[in-house]
C-alpha positions as CSV (number, residue, x, y, z in Angstrom):
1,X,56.1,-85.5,-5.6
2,X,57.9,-85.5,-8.5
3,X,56.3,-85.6,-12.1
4,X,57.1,-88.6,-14.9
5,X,58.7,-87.8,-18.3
6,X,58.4,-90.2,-21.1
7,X,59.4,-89.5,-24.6
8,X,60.8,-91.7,-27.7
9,X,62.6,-91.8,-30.5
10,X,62.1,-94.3,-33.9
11,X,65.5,-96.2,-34.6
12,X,65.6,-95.3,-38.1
13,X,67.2,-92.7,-40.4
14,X,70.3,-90.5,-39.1
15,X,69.4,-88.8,-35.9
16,X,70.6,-85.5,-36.2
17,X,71.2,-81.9,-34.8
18,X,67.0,-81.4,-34.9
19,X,66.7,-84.5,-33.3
20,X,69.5,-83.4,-30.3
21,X,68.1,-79.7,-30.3
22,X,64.6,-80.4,-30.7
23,X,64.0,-83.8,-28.1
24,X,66.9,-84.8,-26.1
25,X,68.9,-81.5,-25.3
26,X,65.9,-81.2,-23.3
27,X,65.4,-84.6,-22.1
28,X,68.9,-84.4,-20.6
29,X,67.6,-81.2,-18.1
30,X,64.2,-82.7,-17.5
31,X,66.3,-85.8,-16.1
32,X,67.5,-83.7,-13.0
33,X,63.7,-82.4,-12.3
34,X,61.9,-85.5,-13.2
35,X,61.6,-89.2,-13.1
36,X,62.3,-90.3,-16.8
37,X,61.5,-92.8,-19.3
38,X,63.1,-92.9,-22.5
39,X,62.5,-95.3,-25.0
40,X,63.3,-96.1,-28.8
41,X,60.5,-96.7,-30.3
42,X,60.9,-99.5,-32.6
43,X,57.2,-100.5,-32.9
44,X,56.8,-97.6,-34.3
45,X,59.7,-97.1,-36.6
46,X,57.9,-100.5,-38.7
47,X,55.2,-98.4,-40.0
48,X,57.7,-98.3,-42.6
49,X,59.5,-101.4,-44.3
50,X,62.8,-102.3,-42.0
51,X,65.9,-104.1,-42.8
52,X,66.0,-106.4,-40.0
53,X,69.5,-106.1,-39.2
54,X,69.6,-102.0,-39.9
55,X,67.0,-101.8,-37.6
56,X,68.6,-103.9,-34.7
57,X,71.8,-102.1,-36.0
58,X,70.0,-98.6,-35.5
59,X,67.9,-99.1,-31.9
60,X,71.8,-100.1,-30.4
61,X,73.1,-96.6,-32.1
62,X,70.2,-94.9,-30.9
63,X,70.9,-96.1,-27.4
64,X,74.5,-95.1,-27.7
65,X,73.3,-91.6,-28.9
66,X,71.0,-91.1,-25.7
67,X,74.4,-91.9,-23.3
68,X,76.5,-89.8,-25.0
69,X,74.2,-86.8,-25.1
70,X,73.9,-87.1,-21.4
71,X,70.9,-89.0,-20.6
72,X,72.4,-91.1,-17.3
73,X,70.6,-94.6,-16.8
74,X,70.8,-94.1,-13.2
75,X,68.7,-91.1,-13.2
76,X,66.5,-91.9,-16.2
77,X,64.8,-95.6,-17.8
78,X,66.0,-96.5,-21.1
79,X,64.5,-99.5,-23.1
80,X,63.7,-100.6,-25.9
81,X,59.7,-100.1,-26.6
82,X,59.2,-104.0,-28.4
83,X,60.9,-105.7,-25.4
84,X,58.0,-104.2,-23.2
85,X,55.2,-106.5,-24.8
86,X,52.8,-104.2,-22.8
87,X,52.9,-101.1,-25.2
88,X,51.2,-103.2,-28.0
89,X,48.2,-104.8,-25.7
90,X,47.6,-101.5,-24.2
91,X,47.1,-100.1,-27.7
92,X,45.0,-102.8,-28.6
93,X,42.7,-101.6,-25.9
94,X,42.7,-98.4,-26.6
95,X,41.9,-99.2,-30.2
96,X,38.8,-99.9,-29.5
97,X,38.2,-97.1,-27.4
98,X,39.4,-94.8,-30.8
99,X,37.4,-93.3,-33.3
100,X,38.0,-93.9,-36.6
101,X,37.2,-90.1,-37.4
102,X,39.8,-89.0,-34.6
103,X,42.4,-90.5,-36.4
104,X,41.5,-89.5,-39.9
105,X,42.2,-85.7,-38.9
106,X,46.0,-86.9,-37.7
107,X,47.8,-84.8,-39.5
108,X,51.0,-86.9,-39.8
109,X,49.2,-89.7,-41.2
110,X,47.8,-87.5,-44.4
111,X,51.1,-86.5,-44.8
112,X,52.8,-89.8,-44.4
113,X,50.4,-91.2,-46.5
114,X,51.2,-88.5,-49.2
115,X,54.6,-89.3,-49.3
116,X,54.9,-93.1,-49.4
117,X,51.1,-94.3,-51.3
118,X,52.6,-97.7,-52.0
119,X,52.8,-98.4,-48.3
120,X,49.5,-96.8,-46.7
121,X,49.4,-99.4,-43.6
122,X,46.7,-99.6,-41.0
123,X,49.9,-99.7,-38.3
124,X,50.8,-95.9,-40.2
125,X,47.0,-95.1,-39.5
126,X,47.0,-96.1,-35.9
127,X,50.2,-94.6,-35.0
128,X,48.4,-92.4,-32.5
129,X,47.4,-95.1,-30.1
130,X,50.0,-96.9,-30.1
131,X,51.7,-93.2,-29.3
132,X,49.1,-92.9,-26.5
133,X,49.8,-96.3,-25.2
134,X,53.5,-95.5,-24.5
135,X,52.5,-92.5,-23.0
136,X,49.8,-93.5,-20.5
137,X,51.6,-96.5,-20.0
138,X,53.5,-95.5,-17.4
139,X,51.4,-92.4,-15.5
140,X,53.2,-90.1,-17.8
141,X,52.8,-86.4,-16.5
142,X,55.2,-84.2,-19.1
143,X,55.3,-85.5,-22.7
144,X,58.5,-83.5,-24.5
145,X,57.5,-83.1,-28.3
146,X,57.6,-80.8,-30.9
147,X,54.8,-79.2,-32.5
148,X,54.5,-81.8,-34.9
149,X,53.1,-84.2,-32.2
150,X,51.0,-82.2,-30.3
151,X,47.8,-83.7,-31.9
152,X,49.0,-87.4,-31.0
153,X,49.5,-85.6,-27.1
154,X,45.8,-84.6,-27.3
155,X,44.3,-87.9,-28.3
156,X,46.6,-89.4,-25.4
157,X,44.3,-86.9,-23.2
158,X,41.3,-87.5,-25.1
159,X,41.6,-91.9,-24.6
160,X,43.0,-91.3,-21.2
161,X,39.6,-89.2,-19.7
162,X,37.6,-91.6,-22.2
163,X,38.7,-95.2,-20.3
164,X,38.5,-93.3,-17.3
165,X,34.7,-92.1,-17.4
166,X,34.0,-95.1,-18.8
167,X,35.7,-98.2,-16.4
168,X,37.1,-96.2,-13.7
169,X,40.0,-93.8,-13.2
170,X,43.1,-95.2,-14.4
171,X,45.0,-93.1,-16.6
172,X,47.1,-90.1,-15.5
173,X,46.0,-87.3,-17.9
174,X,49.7,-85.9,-19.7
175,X,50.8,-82.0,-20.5
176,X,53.1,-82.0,-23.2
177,X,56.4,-79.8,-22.7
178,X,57.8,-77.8,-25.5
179,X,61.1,-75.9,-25.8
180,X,60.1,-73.0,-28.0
181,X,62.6,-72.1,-30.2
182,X,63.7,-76.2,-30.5
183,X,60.5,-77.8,-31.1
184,X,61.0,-77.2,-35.0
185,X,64.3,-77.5,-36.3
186,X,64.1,-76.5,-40.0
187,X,66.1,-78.4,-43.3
188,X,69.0,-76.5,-44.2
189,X,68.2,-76.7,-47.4
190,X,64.2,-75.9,-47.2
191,X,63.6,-73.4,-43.9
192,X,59.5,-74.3,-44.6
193,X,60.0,-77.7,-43.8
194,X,61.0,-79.7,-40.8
195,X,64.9,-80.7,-40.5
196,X,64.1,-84.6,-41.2
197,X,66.7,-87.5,-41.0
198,X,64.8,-89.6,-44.1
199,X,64.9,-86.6,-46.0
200,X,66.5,-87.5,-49.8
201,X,69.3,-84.8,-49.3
202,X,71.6,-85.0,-46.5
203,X,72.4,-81.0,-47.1
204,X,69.3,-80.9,-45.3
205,X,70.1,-81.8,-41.7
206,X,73.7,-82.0,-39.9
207,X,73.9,-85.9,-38.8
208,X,75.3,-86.3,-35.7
209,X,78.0,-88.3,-36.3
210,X,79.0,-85.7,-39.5
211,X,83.0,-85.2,-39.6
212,X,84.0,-81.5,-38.8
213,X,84.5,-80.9,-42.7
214,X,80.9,-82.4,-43.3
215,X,79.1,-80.0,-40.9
216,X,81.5,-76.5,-42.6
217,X,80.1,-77.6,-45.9
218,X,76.8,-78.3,-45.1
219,X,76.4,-75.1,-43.2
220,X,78.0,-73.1,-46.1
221,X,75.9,-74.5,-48.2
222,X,72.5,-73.9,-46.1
223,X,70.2,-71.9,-48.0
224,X,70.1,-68.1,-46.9
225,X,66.9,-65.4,-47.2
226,X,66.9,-62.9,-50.1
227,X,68.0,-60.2,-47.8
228,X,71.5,-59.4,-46.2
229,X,70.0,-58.3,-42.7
230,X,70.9,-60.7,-40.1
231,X,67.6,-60.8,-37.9
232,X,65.5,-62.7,-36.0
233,X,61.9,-62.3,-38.3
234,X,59.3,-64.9,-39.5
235,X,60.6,-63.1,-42.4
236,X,63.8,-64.1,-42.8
237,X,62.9,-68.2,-41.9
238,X,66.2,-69.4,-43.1
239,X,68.5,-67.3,-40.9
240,X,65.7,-67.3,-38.3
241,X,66.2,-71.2,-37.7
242,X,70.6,-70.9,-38.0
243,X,69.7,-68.6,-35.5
244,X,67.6,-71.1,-33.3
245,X,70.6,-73.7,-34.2
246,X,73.1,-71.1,-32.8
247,X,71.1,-69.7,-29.6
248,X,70.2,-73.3,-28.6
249,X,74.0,-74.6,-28.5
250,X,75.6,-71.6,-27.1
251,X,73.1,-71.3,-24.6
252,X,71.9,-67.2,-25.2
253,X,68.7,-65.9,-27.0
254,X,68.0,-65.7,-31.0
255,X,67.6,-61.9,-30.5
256,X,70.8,-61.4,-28.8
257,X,73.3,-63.2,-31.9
258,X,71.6,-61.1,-34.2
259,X,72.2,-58.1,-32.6
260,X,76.0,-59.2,-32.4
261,X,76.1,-59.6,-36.2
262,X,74.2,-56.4,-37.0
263,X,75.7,-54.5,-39.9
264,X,77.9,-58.4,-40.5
265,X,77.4,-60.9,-43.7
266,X,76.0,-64.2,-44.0
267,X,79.1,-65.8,-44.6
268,X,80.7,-64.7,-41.6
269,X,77.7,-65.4,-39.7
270,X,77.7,-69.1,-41.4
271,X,81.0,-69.7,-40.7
272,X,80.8,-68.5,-37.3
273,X,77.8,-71.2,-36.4
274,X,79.9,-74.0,-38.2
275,X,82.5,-74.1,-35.7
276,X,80.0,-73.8,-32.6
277,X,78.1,-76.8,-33.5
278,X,81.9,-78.5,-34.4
279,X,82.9,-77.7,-30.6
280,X,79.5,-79.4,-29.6
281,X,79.6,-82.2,-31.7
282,X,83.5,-83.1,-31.1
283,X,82.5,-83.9,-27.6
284,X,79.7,-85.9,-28.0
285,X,81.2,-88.0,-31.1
286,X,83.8,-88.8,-28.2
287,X,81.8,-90.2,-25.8
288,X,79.5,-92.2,-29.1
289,X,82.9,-93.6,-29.8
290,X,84.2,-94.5,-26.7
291,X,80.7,-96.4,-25.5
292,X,81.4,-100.5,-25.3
293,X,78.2,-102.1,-27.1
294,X,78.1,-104.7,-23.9
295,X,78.0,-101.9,-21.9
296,X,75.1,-100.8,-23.9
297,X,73.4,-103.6,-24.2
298,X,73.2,-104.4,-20.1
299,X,71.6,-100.9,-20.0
300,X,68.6,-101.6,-22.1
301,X,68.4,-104.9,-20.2
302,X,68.0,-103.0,-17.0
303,X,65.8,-100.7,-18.5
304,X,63.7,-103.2,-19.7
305,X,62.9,-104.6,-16.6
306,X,62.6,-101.3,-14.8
307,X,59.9,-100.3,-17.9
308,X,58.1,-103.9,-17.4
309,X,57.6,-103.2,-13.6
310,X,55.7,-100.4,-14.6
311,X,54.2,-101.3,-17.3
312,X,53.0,-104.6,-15.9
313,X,51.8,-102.9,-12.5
314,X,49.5,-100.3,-14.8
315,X,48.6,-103.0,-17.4
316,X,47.4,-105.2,-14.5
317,X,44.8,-102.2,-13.7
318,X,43.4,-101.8,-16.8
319,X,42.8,-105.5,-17.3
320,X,41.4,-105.5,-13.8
321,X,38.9,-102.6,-14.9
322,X,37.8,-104.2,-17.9
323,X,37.0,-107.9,-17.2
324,X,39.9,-109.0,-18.9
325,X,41.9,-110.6,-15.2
């Protein structure tokens, strides 16, 4: 029987060549293994403070970024997570099924909460259930993340085996599913920290909607390592993640395009990966542009009621268990 996907992404920021190389390259081949839901995640994206209209501006792009790249509505669900009003009473549940001190070791929210103190919200802090809610929501075996979310996959396992020892099995128990050398796309301009589309500088990720002069700059300008060896080392972090950048779109290993630029500079190396991830992003900015926002729209209708079938049929279980139908 065939296994259930379900991943998201928040409708905010510019969704960029981390977010393609790191989440939806790979929800694109999971599509022809697995059943597949694939939502935007707009519950979650109001942790922070949203312009209304950007944000309904934003979840439409976002849908329109997810056809282009290749994920095919008739092989995978795509909605909207708000218009599913099940994801936010399932993590009301599951609330009180949560220890405080579980979430208080979340990672994510320390460093959240580090970077935006004037806006420490309980919504930022419970992040995780609401995370775990999508996810068990719909029997989800494979959760695709990077390693930045593994933590909120483990509490999904942790609530899911805790409801079900306490009212009954219910709950599918998920596996998360990494792609190694894409789960952590790195800034161009800082290789120690994760490529991030609300990061202040836009030199450090490549948008995907940047023009073919954008990218060449950006990629010229992307810091390099104090060495001159082009290698594939935890040493050299900076050309280590061009590398990953490289490999991941032309489809061959790290290892192998450093061997081909052995004894070669940075700068022809540099310029080298600019015009690969041009030829990918040409494409793809192609089919973005050529996507009719009706057309778009209808899709996320029909996903919606595909994701409230299922949402409603699980939701109607856990009630059930509880004493709440």
């Amino acid at each position: 029987m065939s296994q259930r996907v379900f991943s998201g992404i928040q409708p905010s920021g510019t969704l960029h060549l981390g977010n393609y190389l790191g989440a939806i390259k790979n929800w694109v081949n999971l599509q022809d293994k697995h059943e597949s839901v694939f939502c935007i995640v707009d519950l979650h994206a109001i942790t922070a403070l949203q312009n209304p209209e950007e944000l309904r501006k934003k979840t439409l792009e976002m849908a329109k970024i997810y056809l282009a790249a290749g994920i095919d509505p008739e092989k995978s669900t795509i909605f909207v997570q708000s218009h599913v009003p099940e994801h936010a009473e399932l993590a009301w549940i599951l609330n009180t099924i949560t220890k405080i001190s579980e979430l208080e070791r979340m990672t994510q929210f320390k460093d959240k909460s580090s970077e935006n103190k004037q806006n420490i919200n309980a919504g930022l802090f419970n992040y995780p259930v609401l995370m775990a809610a999508d996810i068990l929501l719909y029997d989800t075996n494979l959760v695709p993340v990077g390693e930045d979310q593994l933590q909120h996959v483990e509490i999904a396992r942790t609530l899911a085996r805790r409801f079900n020892s306490t009212f009954g099995e219910t709950f599918v128990i998920p596996e998360p599913s990494i792609v190694k050398e894409g789960m952590r796309i790195m800034g161009l301009d800082d290789p120690m920290k994760k490529m991030s589309k609300s990061a202040p500088s836009e030199y450090n990720y490549i948008a995907l909607t940047d023009s073919p002069e954008k990218i060449r700059e950006k990629i010229k300008r992307a810091v390099t390592d104090s060495g001159r060896q082009i290698k594939y080392s935890d040493d050299q972090p900076a050309i280590k993640n061009l590398l990953n950048i490289y490999a991941l779109l032309d489809n061959a290993r790290p290892a192998e395009i450093a061997s081909a630029y052995r004894g070669k500079g940075y700068a022809e190396f540099k310029k080298d990966l600019a015009e690969i991830v041009v030829g990918f992003l040409e494409p793809f900015q192609k089919r973005y542009n050529s996507i009719d926002d009706q057309d778009v729209l209808q899709t996320l209708e029909d996903g919606k009621e595909k994701a409230k079938k299922m949402a409603g049929e699980k939701m109607g279980a856990v009630r059930e268990k509880m004493g709440l139908a």
